[in-house]
N, C-alpha and C positions, 0 to 999 in steps of 0.2 A: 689504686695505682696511678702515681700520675704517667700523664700524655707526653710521651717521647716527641721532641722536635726535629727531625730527620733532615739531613740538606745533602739533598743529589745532585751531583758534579756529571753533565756527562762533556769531559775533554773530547773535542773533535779536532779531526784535520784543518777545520777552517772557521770553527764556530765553537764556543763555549754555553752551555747552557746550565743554568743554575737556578734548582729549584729547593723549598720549603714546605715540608707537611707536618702536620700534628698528629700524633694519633696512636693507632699500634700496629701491628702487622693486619689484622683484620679491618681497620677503619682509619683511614686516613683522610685528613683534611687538608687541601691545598692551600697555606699560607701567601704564598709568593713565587712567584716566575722570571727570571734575567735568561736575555737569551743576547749573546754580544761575539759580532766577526771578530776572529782572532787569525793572525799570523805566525808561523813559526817563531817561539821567541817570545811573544805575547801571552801565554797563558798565566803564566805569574803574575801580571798587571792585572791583567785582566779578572782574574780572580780575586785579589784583592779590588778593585772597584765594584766587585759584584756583591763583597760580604762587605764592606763600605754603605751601600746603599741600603741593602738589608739591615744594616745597625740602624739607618735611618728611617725605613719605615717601621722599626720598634720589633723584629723577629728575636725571639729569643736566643739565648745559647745553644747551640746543639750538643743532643745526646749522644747523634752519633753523625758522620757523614758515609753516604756510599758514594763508588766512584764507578762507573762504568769505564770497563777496561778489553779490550775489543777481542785480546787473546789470552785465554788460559791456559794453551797448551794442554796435555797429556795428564796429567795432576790434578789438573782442578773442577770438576762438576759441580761446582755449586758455590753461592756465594762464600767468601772468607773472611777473618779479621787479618788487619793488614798488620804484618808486623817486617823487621828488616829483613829475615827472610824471605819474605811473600814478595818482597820488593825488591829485594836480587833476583827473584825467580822470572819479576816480569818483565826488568832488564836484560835479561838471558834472552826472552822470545822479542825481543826488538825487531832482528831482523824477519819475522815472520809478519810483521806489520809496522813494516818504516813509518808509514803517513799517520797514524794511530797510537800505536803505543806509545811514546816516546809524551807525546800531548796530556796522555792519562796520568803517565808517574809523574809529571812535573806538578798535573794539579794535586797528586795524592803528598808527595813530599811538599807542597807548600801549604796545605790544609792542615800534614802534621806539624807546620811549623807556625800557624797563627792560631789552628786550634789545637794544646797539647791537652795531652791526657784525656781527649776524647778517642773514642774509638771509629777506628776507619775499615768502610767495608768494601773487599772488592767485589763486583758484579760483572763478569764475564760475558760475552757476546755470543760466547763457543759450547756455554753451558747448557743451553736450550737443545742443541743437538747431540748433546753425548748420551742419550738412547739411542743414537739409532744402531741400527742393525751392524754386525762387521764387515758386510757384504757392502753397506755402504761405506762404511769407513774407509777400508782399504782403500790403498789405493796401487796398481800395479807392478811394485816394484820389491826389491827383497825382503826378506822377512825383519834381517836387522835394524833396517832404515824403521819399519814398523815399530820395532822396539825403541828406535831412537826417536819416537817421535810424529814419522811422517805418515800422515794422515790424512782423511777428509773432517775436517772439524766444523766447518758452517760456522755463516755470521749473522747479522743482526739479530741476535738469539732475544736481546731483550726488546725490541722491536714486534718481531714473534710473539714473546709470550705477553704483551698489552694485549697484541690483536685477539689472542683467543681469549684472552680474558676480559676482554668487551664483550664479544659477541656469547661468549656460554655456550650454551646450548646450542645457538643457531648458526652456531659455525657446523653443524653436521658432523658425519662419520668422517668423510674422506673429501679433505680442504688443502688448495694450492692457494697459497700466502705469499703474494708481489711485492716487495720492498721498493721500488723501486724510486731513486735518486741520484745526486751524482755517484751514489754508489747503488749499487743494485743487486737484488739476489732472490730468490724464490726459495721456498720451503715445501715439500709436500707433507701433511701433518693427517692424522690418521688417530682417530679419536683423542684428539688434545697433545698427542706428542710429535714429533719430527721426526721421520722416519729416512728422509733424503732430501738433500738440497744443492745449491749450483755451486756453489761458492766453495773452495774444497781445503789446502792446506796453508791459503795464506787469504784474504781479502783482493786478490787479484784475478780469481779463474771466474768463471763462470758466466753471466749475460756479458755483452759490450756495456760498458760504463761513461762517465761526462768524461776522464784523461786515461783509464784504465783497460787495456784490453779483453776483459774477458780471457775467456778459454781460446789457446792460442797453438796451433802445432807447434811442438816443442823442436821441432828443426828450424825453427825461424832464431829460435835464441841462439841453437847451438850453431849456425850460420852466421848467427850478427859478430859472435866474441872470437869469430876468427878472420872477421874483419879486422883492417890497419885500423887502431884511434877508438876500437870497440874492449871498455871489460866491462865487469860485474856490476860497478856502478853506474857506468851509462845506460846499460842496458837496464837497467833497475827504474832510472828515469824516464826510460824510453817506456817500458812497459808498465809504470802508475802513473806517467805526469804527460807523456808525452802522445798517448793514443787514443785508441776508444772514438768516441763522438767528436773530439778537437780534431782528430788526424784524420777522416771523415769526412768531416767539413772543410776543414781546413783552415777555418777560424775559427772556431766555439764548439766548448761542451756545451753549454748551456742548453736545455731541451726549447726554455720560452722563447730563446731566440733563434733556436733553429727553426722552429713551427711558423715563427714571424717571417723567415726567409726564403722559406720553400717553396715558394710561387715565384719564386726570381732567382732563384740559385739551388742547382742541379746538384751541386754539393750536400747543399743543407738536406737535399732530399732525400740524396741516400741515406744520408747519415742516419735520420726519421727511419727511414725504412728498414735499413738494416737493424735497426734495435727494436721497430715491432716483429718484423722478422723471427729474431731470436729469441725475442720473450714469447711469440706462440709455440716456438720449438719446445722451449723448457717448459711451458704450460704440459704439452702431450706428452714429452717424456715423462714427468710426473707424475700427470696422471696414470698412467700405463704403470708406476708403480706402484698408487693405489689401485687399481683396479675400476677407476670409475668415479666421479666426480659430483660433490654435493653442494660447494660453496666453490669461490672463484675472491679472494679477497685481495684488493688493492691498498698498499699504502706508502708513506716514503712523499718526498717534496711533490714527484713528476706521478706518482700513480693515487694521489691526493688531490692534484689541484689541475692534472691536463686531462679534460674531456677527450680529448682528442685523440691523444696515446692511448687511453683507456679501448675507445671505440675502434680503432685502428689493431691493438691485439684481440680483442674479442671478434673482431670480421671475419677470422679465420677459425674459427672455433665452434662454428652452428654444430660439428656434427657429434662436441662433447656434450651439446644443450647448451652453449653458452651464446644470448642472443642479448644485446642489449636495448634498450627502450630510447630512440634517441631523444626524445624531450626531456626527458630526466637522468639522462647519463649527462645535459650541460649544467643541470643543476645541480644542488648540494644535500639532496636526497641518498640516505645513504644507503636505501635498495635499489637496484640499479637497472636488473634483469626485465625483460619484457613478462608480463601475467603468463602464469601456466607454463613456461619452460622449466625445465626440470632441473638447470643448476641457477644458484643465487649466483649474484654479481652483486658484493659490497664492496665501501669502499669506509673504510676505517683509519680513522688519525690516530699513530702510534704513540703513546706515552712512555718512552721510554725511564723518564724518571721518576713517573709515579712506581712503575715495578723497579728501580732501585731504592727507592725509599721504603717500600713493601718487603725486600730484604734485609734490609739494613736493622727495619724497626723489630723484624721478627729475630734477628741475633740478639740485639738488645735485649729483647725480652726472655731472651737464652740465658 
């Protein structure tokens, strides 16, 4: 059988990434990587420059493309082929992810208009936690909204499933999984599935984020839009683009520059504080729903590449066993934990599009 050419799109809110493997669902091989800032607006260019340069370092045709797509709504547990259907459906959950969705269907509709008669797969971010429990699901409001829909669904789902699929084994029984970047979220997983997580019916609840607030008392919204000059869409703005770590600060999501400033501005420090803060909160929630904790895994821009943040949530955490070693929590050692303490502290780089290409190739092969 020959070797499927796979090429995984994952559209972001502010970055495109584009990658190529050979291979099958069981054994892939990493041809090529583009990874390029993008703009609202931008993804079309942008894409096209990306499969421009891949013609140029001589990548073949693809068999199939997958796209990662942030939400699948209620419908979908597992990847799909895309057809016009699949693609009105994802236009319909737009407004459950303004910053997101919108970025994915532009790349899916212009991949099916430079590559026709390939087939197109979507990979979902929501699919990773549609085991879990109903108890987590739910979420406290009537039974029809349920039916309509309104849920806890979890994101970075394909984020997630790299991490356990790095580690194997040694991710243990009972593993809380850190995403954390300008977007952020935790998972508590429980022999390899997802059993609860922060992030609930849209990419907006859960930690504090770089413009994003987190979980947020819902009388603050319903206060802001009986404000003079307050609706639906300001307030939309106000709670993805306009808080979180920027509102904070006061100048910047950005974590590297907050950390650079926190010795000189009482701002920047809160802002630090309150987001390791939170992320020990949802560490012990978490685990309180596994019952006990074996792994502790970090990943995501800020729980990848900041010693600091890392060491700064783990400080409050000695009494779940989580100690960290500080001479190798600044290095790129990816055990982390001090010898003999009873939970591991890794930190694992997510691949997101090797497991969309891992999907895509095993449809193919369907």
């Amino acid at each position: 059988m020959t070797a499927a050419t796979i090429v995984s799109v994952n559209s972001g809110s502010s970055s495109l990434k584009v990658a190529v493997f050979v291979g099958s669902a069981h054994v892939l091989t990493e041809q090529a990587r583009l990874e390029l800032p993008v703009r609202p607006g931008e993804v079309e260019a942008a894409l096209d420059r990306s499969l421009t340069e891949l013609r140029d370092l001589g990548v073949p045709s693809p068999s199939a493309v997958g796209h990662r797509v942030v939400h699948g709504g209620p419908h979908h547990a597992g990847p799909i082929l895309i057809d016009d259907g699949v693609l009105a459906e994802l236009q319909h959950l737009v407004p459950f992810a303004p910053l997101h969705q919108p970025a994915s269907i532009v790349g899916i509709e212009r991949m099916r208009e430079r590559c026709p008669g390939v087939l197109q797969v979507a990979c979902f971010d929501t699919a990773f936690h549609r085991r879990m429990p109903e108890a987590a699901q739910r979420l406290p409001v009537p039974r029809d909204l349920w039916s309509a829909g309104f849920r806890r669904y979890g994101f970075h789902g394909l984020a997630y499933e790299s991490v356990v699929d790095a580690l194997g084994d040694e991710l243990g029984e009972r593993a809380v999984l850190a995403h954390l970047g300008s977007g952020a979220s935790m998972t508590a997983v429980l022999d390899g599935v997802s059993v609860d997580t922060t992030m609930g019916l849209t990419p907006t609840g859960g930690l504090v984020m770089s413009t994003r607030t987190g979980d947020l008392d819902p009388g603050v919204a319903i206060r802001l839009l009986r404000e003079p000059g307050y609706d639906a869409d300001r307030l939309e703005r106000l709670l993805d683009g306009g808080s979180g770590l920027l509102a904070l600060s006061g100048a910047t999501g950005d974590m590297k520059a907050l950390l650079e400033r926190r010795s000189t501005d009482a701002a920047a420090a809160l802002a630090v504080e309150v987001f390791c803060r939170q992320a020990r909160k949802h560490v012990g929630a978490l685990v309180t729903v596994l019952g006990g904790l074996d792994t502790l895994v970090f990943s995501g821009g800020i729980g990848e590449r900041s010693a600091p943040i890392r060491a700064e949530i783990c400080a409050g955490l000695d009494h779940l066993g989580v100690r960290l070693d500080a001479e190798r929590n600044a290095s790129d050692e990816p055990v982390i934990s001090e010898p003999g303490t009873p939970c591991f502290v890794r930190v694992v780089q997510a691949d997101e599009e090797r497991v969309i290409a891992r999907h895509a190739a095993a449809l193919v092969g369907a």
